[in-house]
Structures are given as C-alpha cells and as structure tokens.
C-alpha positions as CSV (number, residue, x, y, z in Angstrom):
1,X,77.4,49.2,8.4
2,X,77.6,52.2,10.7
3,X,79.1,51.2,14.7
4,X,75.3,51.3,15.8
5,X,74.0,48.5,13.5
6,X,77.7,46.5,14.2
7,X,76.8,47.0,18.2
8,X,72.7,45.9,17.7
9,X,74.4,43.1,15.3
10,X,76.6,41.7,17.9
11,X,73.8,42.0,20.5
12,X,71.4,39.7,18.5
13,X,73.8,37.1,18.1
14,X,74.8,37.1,21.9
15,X,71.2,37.0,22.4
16,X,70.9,33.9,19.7
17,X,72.9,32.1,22.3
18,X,70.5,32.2,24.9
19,X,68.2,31.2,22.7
20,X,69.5,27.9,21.7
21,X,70.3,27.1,25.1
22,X,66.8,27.3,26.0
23,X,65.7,25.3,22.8
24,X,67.9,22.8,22.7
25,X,68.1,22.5,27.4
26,X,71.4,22.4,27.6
27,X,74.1,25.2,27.4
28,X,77.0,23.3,26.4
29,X,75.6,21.6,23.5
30,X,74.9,25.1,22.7
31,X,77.7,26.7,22.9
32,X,79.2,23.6,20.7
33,X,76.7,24.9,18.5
34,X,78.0,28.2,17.8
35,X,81.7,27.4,18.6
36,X,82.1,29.1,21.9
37,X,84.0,28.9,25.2
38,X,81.1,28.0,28.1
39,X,82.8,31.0,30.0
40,X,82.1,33.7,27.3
41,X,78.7,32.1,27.0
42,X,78.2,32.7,31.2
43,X,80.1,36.0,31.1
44,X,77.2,37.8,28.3
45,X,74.7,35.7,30.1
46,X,75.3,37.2,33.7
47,X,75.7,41.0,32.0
48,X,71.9,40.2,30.2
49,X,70.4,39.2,33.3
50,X,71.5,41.6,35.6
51,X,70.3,44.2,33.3
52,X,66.7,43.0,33.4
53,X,67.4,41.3,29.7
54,X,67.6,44.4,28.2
55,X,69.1,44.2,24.4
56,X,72.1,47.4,25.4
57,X,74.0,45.2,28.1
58,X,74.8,43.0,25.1
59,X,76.5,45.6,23.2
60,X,80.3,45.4,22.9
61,X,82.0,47.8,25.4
62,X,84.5,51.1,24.1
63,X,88.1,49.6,24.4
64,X,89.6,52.9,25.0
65,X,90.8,53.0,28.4
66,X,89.3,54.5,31.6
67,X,92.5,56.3,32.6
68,X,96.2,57.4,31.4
69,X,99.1,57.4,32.7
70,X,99.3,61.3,31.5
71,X,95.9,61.7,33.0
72,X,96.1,65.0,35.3
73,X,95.9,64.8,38.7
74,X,92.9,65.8,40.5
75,X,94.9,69.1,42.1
76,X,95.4,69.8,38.6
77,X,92.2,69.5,37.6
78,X,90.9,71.1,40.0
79,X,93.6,73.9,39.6
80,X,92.2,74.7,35.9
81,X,88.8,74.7,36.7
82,X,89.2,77.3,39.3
83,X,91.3,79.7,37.2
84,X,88.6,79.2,34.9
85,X,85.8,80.2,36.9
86,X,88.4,83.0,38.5
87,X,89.7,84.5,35.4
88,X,87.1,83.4,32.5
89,X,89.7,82.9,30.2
90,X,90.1,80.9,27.4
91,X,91.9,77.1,26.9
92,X,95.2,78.9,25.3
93,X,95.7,81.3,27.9
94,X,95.3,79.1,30.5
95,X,97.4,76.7,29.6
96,X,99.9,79.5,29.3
97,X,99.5,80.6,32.6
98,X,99.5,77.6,34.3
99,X,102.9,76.9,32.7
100,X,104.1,80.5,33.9
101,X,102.7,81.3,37.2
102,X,102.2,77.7,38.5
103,X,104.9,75.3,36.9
104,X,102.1,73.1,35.2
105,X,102.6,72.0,31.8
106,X,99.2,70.9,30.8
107,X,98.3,70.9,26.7
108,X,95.9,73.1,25.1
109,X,93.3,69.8,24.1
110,X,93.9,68.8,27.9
111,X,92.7,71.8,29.3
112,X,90.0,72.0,26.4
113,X,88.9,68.6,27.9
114,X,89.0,69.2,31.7
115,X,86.7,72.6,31.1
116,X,84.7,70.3,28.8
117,X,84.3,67.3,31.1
118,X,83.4,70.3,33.7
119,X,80.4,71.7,31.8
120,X,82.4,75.0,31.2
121,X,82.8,75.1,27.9
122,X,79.2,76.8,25.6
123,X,79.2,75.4,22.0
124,X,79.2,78.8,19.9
125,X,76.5,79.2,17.3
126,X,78.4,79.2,14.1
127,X,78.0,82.5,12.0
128,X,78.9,83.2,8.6
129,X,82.1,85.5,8.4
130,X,82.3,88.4,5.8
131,X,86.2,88.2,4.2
132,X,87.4,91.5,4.6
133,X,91.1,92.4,3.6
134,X,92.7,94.1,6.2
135,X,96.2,95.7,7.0
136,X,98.8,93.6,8.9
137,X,101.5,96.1,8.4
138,X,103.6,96.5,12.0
139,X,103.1,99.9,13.9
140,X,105.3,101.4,16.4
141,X,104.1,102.6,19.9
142,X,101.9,105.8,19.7
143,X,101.7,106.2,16.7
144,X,97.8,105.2,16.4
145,X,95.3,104.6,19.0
146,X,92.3,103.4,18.4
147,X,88.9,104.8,20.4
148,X,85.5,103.8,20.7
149,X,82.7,103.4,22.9
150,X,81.1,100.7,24.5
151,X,77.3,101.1,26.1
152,X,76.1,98.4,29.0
153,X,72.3,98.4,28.4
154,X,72.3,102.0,28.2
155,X,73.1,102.2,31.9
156,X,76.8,103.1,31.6
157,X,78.8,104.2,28.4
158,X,82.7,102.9,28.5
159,X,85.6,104.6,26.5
160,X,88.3,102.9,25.4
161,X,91.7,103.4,23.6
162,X,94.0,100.8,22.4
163,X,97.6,101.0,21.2
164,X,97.8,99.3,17.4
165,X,101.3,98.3,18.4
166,X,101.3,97.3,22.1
167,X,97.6,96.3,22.6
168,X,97.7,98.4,26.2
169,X,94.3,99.6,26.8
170,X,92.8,102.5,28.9
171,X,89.0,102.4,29.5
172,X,86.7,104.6,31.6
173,X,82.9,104.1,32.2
174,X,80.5,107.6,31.9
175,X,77.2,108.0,32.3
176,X,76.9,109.3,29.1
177,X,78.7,109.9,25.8
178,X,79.3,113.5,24.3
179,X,82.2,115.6,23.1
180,X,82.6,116.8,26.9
181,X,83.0,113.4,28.0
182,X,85.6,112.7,25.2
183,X,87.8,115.2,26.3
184,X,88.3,114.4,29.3
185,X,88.7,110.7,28.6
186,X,91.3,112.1,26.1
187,X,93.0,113.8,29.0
188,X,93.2,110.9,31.4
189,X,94.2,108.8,28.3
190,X,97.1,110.8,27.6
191,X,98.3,111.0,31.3
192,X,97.8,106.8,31.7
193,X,100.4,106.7,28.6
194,X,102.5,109.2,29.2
195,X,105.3,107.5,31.2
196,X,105.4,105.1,28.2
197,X,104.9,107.1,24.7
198,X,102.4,109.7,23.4
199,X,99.7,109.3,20.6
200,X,100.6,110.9,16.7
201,X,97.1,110.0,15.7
202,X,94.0,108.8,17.0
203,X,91.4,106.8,14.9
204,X,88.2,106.8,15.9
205,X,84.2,106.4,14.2
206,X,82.3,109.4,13.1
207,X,80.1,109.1,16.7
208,X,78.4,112.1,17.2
209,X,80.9,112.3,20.5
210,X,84.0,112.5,17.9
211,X,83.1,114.7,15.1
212,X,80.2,117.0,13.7
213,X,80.9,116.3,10.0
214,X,77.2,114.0,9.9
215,X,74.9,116.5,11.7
216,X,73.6,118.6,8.9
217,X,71.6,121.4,11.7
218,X,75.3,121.9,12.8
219,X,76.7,124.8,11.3
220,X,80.3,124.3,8.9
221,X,82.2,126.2,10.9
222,X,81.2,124.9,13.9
223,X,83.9,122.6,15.5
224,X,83.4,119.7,18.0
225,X,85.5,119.4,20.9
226,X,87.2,116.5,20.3
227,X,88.7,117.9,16.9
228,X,89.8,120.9,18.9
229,X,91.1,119.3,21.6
230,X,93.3,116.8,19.4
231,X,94.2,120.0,16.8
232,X,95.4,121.8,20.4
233,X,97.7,118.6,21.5
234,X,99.2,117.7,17.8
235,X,97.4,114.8,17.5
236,X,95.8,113.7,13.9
237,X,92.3,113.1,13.9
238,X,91.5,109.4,12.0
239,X,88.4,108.9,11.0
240,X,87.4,105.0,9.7
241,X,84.6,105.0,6.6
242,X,81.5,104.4,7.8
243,X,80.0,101.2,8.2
244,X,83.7,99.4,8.7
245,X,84.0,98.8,12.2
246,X,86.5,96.1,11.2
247,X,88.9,98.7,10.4
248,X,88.9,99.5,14.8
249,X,89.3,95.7,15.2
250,X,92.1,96.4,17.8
251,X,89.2,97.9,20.1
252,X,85.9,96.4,18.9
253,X,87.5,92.6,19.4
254,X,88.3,93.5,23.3
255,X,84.6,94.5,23.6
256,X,83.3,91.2,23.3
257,X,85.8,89.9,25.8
258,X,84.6,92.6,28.5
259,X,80.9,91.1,28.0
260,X,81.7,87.6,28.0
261,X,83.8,88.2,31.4
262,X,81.5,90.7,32.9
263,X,78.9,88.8,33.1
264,X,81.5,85.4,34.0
265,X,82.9,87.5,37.3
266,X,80.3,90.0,39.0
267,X,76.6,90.0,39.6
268,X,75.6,91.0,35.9
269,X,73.5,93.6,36.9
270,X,75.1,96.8,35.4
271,X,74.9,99.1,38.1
272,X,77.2,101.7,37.6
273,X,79.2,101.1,40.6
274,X,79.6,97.5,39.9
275,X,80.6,98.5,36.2
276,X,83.4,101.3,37.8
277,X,84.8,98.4,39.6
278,X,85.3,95.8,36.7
279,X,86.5,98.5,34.8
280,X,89.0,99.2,37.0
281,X,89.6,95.2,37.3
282,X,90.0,94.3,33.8
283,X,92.1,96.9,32.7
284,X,94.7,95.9,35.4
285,X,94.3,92.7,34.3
286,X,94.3,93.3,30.2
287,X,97.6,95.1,30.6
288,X,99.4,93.8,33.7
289,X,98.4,89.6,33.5
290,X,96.5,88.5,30.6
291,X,98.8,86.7,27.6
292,X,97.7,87.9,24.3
293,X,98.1,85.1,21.4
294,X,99.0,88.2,19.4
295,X,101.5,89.3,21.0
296,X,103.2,85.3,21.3
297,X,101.8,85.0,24.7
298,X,102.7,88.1,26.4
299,X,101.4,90.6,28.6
300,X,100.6,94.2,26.9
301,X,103.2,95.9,29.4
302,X,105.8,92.7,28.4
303,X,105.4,93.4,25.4
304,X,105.8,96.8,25.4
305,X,109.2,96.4,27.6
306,X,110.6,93.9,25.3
307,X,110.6,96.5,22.3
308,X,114.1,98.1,21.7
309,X,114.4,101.8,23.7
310,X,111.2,101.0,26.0
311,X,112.6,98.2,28.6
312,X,111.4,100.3,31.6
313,X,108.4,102.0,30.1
314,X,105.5,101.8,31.8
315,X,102.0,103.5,32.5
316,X,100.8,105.5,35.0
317,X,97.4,103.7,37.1
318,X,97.1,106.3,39.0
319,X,94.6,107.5,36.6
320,X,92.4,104.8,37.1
321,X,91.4,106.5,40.6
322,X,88.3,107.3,39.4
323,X,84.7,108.5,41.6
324,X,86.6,107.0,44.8
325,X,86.5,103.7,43.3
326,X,90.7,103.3,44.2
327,X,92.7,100.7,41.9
328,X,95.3,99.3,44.9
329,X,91.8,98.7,46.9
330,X,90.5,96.3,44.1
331,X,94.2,95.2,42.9
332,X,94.4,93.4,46.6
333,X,91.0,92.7,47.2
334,X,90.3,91.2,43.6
335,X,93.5,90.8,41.6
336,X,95.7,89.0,44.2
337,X,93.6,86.3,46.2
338,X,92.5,85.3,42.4
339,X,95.9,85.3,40.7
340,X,98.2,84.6,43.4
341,X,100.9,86.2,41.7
342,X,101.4,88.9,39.9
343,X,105.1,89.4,39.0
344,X,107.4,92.0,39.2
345,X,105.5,94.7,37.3
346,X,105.4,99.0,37.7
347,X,102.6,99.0,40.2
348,X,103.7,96.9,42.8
349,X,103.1,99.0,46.1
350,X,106.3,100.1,47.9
C-alpha cells in the first residue's frame, strides 16, 4: 500500500470507532470492542470534532520532529538569506563564505534548506546535455585567454577575457561590437593584467569583430584589426572551430552567471549606465570575493597568489575607470555595506 492509502486506512478505522459508539450508546463498551484505551478513543474523538468531522484530522501525524537541536538560529537564518538576496550566489559558495568571512559553519544541505524554506531557490527545467570530450590539461598563467562577447538585448555589448589558469576576468560593456572596439578592449585588457602576467595567445570565435576569414566581399589581403593588433604585441591569434562554443567554456560559463545576477541585484532594465555600473561591480567581485568550486574555494586573485613565483601578483583596477563610472565610488557604495569585509587584497585604498 502506498503512505496515502495506509493514512485513509487508519482514518476509516478511527472513524469505525465512532461508529460503534453511536450504534451500540455507549463508548466504553466500544472501545472493549475494538481493544482500546477510552483515552485514545477521546483523544481521536476531540481532533474529529474540532475539525468539523472531516476524514484528514484522523490521519496519523509525521513523527519527524518540529525542531533540532542543530537547527540554526534565527540570526543565522536570517544571516544566509540576506547574503542571498545581497550576493545571488549559490548554496556552496555561501556556505563557504559564511565559514570565512563570518565564523558560521553551516552545511551545504542546511543552507540549500533555509533558501528553500525561504522561496529562494527556482526548480531548473532539466535539459538534455550533449557529451562533449573536452581538455582538462593544466595551463599556466597567460598563456591563453579566452575572449568573447556578450550582448544585453542588443542595448549594450560586453567583452570579456578570462585566464584558462587563474579564472581572473576583465570585462567592459560598448555600445557596439567591431574590430575598433576590440582593440581597445585588447588594450585595457592587457594593462588590467599587466602587474600580474601577459597573454602568449588569445582564443577567441570567428565574430566578425575578431577575424575576416568568413566575409567572402572582404578582400584576402585585407587584414582585420584585431589580427594586426595581436601580430603587433606577439600574441597568437586562437581561433575555436565553429559551432563549439564549448571549447570557450572558461568565458561562456561566466555569462550565464552575469544574467542570472544582473537581473538578482539592479533594476533589470539594461540601460547602459546601469549595465557600466554592474560591470564594474561584478568584476570586483568575480576576482576579488567570489570562491570558485574550481579553484577549491578560492578567490581568482587567491588563487593566483598561491601559485609558486606570483605571491604578490596582482592586477591593476584602475582600468576599470571607465565613462566616469569610478570603481572605488561603487567598491564603497556597493561592495562594502554588502560584504562587510573584504580582506586584505591589492585595492584596498591607502
């Protein structure tokens, strides 16, 4: 019998009880009847009643227990339900940083059930998965970056790079995408790593903003500008085969995170400003706060320090000063009040 027809089972009998009692006029000769105590007779009697006699208030209750001894507090619930809101990240990083920044050791599964028990959590549509075979081998800093582009309902167009070996990331948002734009989101690429390492190759799409070879009304010898400009600074030009985005997973993954938080922590409504600023934001907080399950729980910038011959590298925000929009005006409006701490790390203001 499945637990519904054992519940419905038990009820009818209960309700048997009450039954024979009326039949026969007297309750103890019917609970003699059945081989009952008069007090579990009264104790199922009183629950029917006082529900209006419905058939459910003689169901047998759950025996699991209301609370737990290990049950969090309510500051602690409340605690992960606000970094939640705050940071829109997911239950292992949270439970990470509540561990590191705010001496709270609270499981995975216990902060998978406090978001649940909140309403925060969205059951995800389940979508069948093409098995591709793809390269874990280990890469060393700069020596490939991978580029693409990201457009926000056509109303801003964002660049980013991504280090195969550190995961630090540098985005920008255009208003457009073209070779001109690439270059100079090269440029300001190569400055924001530059205290750290430089790039030996670049691997990008074939986008009309990185390379010509797929216009056929473009002439052979004509070059694009972003093969020129990576020819003039030694970099190698990697091009992925089309229709394999999978092979740029290091910055097509992070572009589903900046959707799902954009529209978690601003208005959602794509203005360029708005989209300036959250830039601005997230790459902060990608490199500088975030733990990365890849990278066993670090930070980008930890991870990159922990690596033999870079423990002071760093990169160089000033870069991210970008149409007036001025990183150390969001870092303490934004960043601060909604982490609370942000340890010792290269940009802390002298």
């Amino acid at each position: 019998m499945t637990e519904k027809q054992l519940l419905v089972y038990g009820a009818r009998i209960r309700l048997g009880w009450f039954r024979k009692a009326e039949e026969l006029g007297n309750i103890t000769a019917a609970c003699k009847y059945y081989g009952i105590p008069r007090r579990t007779y009264y104790y199922w009697h009183s629950r029917w009643v006082q529900s209006g006699k419905t058939l459910t208030s003689l169901y047998d209750l759950p025996r699991t227990p209301m609370s737990h001894i290990n049950d969090p507090t309510d500051e602690r619930v409340s605690l992960v339900i606000q970094l939640r809101i705050g940071l829109g990240y997911g239950e292992n990083a949270l439970a990470h940083i509540l561990a590191r920044d705010y001496d709270t050791s609270i499981s995975v599964h216990g902060v998978h059930n406090i978001l649940k028990r909140a309403g925060l959590l969205k059951k995800r549509k389940k979508r069948a998965r093409k098995t591709r075979q793809l390269s874990g081998r280990e890469y060393y800093p700069g020596e490939v970056g991978q580029m693409d582009v990201k457009h926000w309902k056509r109303r801003g167009y964002q660049y980013d790079i991504v280090d195969c070996a550190t995961r630090i990331k540098y985005k920008r948002i255009y208003p457009g995408y073209n070779p001109a734009y690439t270059v100079d989101f090269l440029e300001h690429a190569v400055r924001f790593f530059a205290p750290a390492f430089s790039f030996k190759g670049i691997q990008t799409d074939n986008g009309t903003e990185f390379t010509y070879d797929h216009l056929p009304q473009i002439k052979e010898e004509t070059e694009c500008p972003t093969v020129k400009w990576l020819k003039s600074q030694g970099i190698d030009h990697l091009r992925i085969p089309p229709s394999s985005p999978h092979l740029n997973g290091r910055v097509e993954r992070p572009h589903g995170v900046d959707k799902d938080r954009y529209s978690r922590l601003t208005t959602n409504s794509h203005r360029l400003a708005e989209l300036r600023e959250f830039c601005i934001e997230d790459c902060l907080d990608y490199n500088f706060y975030r733990p990365h399950s890849m990278l066993g729980m670090m930070t980008p910038i930890e991870y990159l320090q922990s690596l033999k011959g870079y423990e002071h590298a760093t990169v160089d925000i000033s870069v991210l000063d970008v149409w007036g929009v001025d990183p150390y005006v969001i870092r303490t409006v934004r960043v601060f009040w909604r982490y609370q701490i942000l340890r010792a790390s290269p940009f802390d203001a002298s």
